[in-house]
C-alpha positions as CSV (number, residue, x, y, z in Angstrom):
1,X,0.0,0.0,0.0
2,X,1.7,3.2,-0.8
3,X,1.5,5.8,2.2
4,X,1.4,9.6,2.6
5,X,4.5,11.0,3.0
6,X,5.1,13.6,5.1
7,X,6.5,17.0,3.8
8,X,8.5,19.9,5.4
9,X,7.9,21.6,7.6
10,X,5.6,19.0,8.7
11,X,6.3,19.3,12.5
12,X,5.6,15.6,12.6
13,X,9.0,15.2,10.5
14,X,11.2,16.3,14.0
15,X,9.7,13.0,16.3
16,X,12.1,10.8,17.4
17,X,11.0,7.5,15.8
18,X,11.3,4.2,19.5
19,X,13.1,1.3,19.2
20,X,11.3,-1.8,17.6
21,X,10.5,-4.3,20.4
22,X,8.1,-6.6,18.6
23,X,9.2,-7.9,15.3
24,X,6.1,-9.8,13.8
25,X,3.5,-9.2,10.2
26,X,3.1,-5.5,11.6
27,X,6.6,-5.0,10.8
28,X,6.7,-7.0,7.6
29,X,3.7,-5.0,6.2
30,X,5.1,-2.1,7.1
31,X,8.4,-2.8,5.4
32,X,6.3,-3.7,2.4
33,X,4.5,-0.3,2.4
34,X,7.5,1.4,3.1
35,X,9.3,-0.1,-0.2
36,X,6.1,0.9,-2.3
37,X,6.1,4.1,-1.0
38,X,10.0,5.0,-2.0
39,X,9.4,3.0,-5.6
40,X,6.4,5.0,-6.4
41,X,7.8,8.3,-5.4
42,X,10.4,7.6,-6.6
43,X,14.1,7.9,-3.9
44,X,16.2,5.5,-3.3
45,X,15.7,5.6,1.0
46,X,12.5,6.3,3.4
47,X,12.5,6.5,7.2
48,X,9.5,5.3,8.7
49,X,9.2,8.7,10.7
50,X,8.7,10.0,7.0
51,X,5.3,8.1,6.7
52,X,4.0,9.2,10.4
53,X,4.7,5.9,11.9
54,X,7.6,6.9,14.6
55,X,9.5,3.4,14.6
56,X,13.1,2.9,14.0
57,X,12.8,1.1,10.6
58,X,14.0,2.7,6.9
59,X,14.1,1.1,3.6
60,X,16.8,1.7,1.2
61,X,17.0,0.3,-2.4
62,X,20.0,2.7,-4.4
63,X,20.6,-0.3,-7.4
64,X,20.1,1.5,-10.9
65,X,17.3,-1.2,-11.6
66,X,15.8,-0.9,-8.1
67,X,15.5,-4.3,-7.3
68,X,18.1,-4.5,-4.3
69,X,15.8,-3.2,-1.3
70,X,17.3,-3.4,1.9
71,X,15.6,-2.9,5.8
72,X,17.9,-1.8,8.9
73,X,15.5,-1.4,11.9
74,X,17.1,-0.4,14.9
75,X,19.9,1.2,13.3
76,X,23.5,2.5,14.9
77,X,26.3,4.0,13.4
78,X,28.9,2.5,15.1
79,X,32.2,4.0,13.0
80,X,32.4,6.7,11.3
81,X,35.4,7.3,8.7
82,X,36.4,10.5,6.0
83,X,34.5,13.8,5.0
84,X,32.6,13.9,1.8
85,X,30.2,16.4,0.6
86,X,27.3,15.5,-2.2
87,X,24.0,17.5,-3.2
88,X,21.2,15.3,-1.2
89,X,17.2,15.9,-1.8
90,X,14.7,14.1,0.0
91,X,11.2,12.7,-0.6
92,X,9.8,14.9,2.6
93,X,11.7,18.3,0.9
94,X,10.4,17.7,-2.8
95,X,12.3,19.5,-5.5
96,X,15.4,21.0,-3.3
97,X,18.6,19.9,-3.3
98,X,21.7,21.1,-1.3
99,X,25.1,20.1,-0.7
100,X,25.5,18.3,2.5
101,X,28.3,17.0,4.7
102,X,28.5,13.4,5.6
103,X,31.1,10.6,6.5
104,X,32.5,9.4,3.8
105,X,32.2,5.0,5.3
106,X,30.4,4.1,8.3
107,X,29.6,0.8,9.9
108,X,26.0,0.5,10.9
109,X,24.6,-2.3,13.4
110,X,20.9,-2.9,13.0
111,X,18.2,-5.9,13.2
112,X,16.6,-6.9,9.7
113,X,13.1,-7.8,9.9
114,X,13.5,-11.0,11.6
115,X,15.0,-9.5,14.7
116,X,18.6,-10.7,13.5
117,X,21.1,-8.4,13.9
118,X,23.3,-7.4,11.1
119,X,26.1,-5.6,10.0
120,X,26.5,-3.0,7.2
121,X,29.7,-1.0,5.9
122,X,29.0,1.4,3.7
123,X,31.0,3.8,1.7
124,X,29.7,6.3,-1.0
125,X,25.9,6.7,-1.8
126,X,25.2,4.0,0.6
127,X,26.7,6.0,3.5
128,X,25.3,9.3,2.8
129,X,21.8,7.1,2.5
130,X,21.7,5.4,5.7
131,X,23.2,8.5,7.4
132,X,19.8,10.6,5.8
133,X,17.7,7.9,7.0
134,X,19.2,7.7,10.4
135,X,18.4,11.5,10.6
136,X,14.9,11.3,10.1
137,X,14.5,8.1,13.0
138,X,16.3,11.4,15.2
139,X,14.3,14.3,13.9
140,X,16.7,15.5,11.6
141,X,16.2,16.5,7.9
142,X,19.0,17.4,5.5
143,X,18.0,21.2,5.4
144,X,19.3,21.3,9.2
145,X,22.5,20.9,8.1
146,X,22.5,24.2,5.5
147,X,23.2,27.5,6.7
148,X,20.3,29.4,8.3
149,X,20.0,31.4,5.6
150,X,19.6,28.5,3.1
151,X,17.3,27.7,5.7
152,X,15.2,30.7,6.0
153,X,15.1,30.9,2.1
154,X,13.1,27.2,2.0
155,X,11.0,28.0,4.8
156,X,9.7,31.5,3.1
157,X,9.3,29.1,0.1
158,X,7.0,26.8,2.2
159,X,5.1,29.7,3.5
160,X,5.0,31.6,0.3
161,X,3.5,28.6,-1.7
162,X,0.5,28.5,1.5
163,X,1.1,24.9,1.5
164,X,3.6,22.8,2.8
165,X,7.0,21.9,0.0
């Protein structure tokens, strides 16, 4: 089922998304829904947080054919390695993009949806995914890491429009 998706400045969009305790078909449907979602919209990453359910659980899929889709629920960044800097959008900020700084690799511990836990390293796109994703289960979006005057100039956008981005 594909799923509203929150947009900015969405207050919604700044809750910290709990820990998954239960892993049964609630989180399997959800997962499912979550991978619709990001296919139909199109991106190549959604936070559940993004979709008003405030659970520690993205999707990812960044394979040129999109058929690689990938779950990290519960996820950590547990090294962080280099600087990089890339233009980033995001499915809750339609039609903006903005450089961003990131790690360049990070190692990221997480459960799939079985509960089991797994291990990721990422470099690249991968790593500037998971680390926008991660955001979002925090609160974060990508615009908080512009300067407030970047910042000011999207917000007058949203207002200007009357509607939200």
């Amino acid at each position: 089922m594909i799923l509203p998706i929150l947009h900015y400045p969405d207050k919604r969009l700044r809750t910290i998304a709990k820990e998954v305790k239960v892993f049964d078909e609630s989180i399997t449907t959800l997962v499912d829904d979550m991978l619709e979602t990001m296919y139909q919209a199109p991106g190549i990453g959604l936070a559940a947080t993004q979709i008003n359910h405030h659970q520690r659980i993205i999707v990812i899929d960044i394979s040129d054919e999109k058929n690689e889709p990938f779950c990290l629920i519960n996820p950590v960044i547990t090294e962080k390695l280099g600087k990089t800097e890339s233009d980033e959008g995001c499915l809750s900020v339609p039609d903006y993009y903005e450089s961003v700084k990131r790690y360049e690799s990070i190692n990221v511990s997480a459960m799939n949806q079985k509960g089991e836990p797994i291990e990721i390293n990422a470099s690249g796109l991968l790593s500037i995914c998971i680390q926008h994703e991660i955001d979002h289960l925090n609160g974060i979006l990508f615009v908080d890491h512009l300067s407030k005057l970047k910042q000011s100039r999207l917000m007058k956008k949203a207002r200007k429009s009357g509607k939200e981005l």
